[in-house]
N, C-alpha and C positions, 0 to 999 in steps of 0.2 A: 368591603369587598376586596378580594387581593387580585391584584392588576398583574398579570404573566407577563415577562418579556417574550417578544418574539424571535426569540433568538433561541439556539444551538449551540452547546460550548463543545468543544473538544474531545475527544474521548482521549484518553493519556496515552492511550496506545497509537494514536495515530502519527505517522512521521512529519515533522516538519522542518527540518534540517538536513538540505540538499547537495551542501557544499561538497561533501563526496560520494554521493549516491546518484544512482542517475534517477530523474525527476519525469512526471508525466511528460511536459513540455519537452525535455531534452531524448526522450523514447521516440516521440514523436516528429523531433525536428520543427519543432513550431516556429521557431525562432526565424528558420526558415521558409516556411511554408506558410508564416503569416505576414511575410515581408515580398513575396512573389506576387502582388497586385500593384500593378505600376499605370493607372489611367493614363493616356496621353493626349488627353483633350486639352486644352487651351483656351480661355480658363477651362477647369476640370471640371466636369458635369457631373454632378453628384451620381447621377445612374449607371455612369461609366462600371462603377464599381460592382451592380449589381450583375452586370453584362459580363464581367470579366470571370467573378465566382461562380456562375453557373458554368461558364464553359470550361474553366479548371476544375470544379469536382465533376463535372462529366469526364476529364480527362482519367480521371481518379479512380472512377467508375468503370470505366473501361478498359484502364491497366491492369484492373481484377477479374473483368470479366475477359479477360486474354490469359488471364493466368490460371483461370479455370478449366477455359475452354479447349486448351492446351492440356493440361492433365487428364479431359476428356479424350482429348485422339490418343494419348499413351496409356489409357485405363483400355480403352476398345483394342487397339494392338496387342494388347496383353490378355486380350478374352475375359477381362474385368469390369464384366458390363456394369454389375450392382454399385461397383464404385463411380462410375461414367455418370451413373442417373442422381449419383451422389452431388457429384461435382454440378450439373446440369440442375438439378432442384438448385442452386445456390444462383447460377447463373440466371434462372427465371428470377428473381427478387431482385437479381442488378437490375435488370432490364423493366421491371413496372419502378424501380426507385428514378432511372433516368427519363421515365416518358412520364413521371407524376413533377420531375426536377421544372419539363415545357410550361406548366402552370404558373413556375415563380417569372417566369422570361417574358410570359404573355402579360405583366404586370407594363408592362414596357408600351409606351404607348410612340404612336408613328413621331409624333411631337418632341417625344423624349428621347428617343433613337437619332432624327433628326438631327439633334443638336451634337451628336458625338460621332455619329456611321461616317462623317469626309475623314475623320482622323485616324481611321481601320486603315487606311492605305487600300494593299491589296490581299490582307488578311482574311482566311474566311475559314467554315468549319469545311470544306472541299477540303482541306489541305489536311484534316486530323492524321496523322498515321496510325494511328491506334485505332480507330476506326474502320480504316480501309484493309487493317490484319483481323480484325475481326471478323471481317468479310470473306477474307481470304482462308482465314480458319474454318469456316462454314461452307467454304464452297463456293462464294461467289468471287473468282480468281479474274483477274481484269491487269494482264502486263502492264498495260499501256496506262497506267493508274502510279505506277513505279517514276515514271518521269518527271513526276510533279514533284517528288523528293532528291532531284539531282541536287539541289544545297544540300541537304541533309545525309549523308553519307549514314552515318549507323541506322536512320530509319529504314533508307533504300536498304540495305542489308539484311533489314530484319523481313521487310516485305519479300526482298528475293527469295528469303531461305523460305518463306511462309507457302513462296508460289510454286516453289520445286517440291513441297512435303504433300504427303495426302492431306487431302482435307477431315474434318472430323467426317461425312457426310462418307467419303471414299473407307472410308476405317470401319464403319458401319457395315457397307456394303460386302468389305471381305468378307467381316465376322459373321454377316449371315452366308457369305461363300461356305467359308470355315464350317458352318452349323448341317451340310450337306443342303442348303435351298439351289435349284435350279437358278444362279444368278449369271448372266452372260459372261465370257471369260473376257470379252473388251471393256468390261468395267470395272474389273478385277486389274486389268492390268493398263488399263487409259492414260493417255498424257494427263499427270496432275497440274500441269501446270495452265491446264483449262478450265475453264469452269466447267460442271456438271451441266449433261446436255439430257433431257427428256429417253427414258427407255419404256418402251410399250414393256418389253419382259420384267424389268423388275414389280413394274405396279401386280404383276402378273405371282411373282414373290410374296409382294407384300399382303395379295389378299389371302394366300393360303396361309401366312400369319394371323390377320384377323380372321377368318373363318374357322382360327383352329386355335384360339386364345388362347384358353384352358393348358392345350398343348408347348404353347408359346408365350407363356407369362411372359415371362422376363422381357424378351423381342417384341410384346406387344405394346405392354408397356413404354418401351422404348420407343419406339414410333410415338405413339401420343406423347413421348417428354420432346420428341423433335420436333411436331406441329407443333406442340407450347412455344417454342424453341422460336418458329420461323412467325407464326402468328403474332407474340410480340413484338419480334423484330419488326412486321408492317407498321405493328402500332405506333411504336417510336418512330419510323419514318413520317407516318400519317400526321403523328402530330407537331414531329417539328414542319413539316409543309405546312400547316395550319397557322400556326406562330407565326414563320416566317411570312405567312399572307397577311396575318393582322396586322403585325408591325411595320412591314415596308409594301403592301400590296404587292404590284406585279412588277417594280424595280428591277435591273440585272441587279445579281447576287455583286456582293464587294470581290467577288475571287474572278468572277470575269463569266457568269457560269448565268442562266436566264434567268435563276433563282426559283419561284414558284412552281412553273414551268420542268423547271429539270429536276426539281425532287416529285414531282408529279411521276413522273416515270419510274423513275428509283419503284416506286410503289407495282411497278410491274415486273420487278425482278424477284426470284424465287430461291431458294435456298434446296428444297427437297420435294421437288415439283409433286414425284409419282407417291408423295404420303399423301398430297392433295388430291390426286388422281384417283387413287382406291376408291375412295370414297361414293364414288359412281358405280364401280363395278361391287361391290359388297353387297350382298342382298338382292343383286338385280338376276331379272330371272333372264 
């Protein structure tokens, strides 16, 4: 009987000589980016390490989905919806890969957490900026959120410039201006550096988009890529509040914050209230 190796040799074409080529590792940066986990436990608690990678490729994760989200508001400014929904299908896949990420974190038990949470100081995911611009890209605009980055000078910057710009949410609302829909001129021209507040008339918009789909593919569409939009965003809230309850119960948070508590509420804040709203008035007689 002739015995296989389990092995794979080479194919001769393949490169192995890096010294003046740039190499996967050196495209990548790895060298760095595999040297940025620094536990500070004492001794070092082996899980530290698990704690630290999920919340850098969450960071990871959401420097892309900011980069998306962004090409979204300047795809819609430019009445380039088809590409918006482009960007936006990419963006829903960040968003189930970070709420599927709370699975690996919930491995973390209160015991094992325990033994490393005194050594966080007063580090917590409150403090993400990348995060809280993502928010702010969406629509949910909070000044007084800007303060918590007075160390951080280029974040604060990047949050200011996020709160002064329309939000994707405000870019939307022109382009159905723009498309001739009856949309109030104070929404059209609202301080953006608010958050979006509830309008009876647009829900009033949007149902003569759904009631006239056919007519309004593209806008219709669109609405349902922005429920996907807003709905997983609960999700990912929902379930880091969940995590967060299994692992430390009802603890204040490490960032000074009530923890369980205060992301409980997060879960009552809305991104595009009146697509939720429709849904009532559609069909009713």
């Amino acid at each position: 009987m002739t015995v296989e190796k389990n092995t794979r040799s080479l194919e001769s074409d393949i490169e192995t000589d890096f010294k003046d080529k740039m190499s996967y590792g050196s495209y990548l940066s790895l060298e760095t980016l595999l040297d940025a986990q620094h536990p500070v436990s004492t001794p070092e608690h082996h899980d530290e390490m698990l704690f630290i990678i999920q919340h850098q490729t969450s960071e990871l994760w959401l420097k892309l989905m900011l980069h998306e989200l962004k090409a979204v508001v300047e795809r819609l400014r430019g009445d380039d919806l088809r590409f918006a929904l482009k960007h936006i299908a990419r963006v829903k896949h960040i968003q189930r890969t970070l709420t599927e990420q709370w699975s690996v974190l919930a491995t973390l038990t209160p015991t094992e957490y325990a033994e490393f949470r005194g050594s966080l100081g007063a580090s917590s995911g409150f403090q993400s900026y990348q995060y809280r611009a993502v928010e702010f890209v969406l629509g949910n605009k909070n000044a007084g959120m800007i303060k918590v980055f007075d160390a951080d000078p280029a974040a604060q910057k990047l949050l200011t410039d996020l709160l002064e710009m329309p939000s994707l949410y405000d870019e939307f609302i022109r382009l159905l201006a723009r498309r001739g829909f009856d949309v109030p001129a104070e929404l059209v021209e609202r301080d953006v550096t608010q958050a979006h507040t509830f309008s009876e008339p647009l829900v009033q918009v949007y149902k003569a988009v759904y009631e006239n789909a056919a007519e309004h593919w593209d806008l219709y569409e669109a609405c349902e890529e922005l429920v996907d939009l807003e709905e997983n965003f609960q999700l990912w809230r929902f379930r880091h509040m969940k995590t967060v309850e299994r692992t430390i119960g009802f603890k204040r948070g490490t960032g000074g914050s009530s923890g369980v508590g205060f992301l409980k509420r997060a879960l009552e804040l809305t991104f595009f209230p009146e697509l939720l709203a429709v849904r009532t008035e559609v069909g009713a007689e």
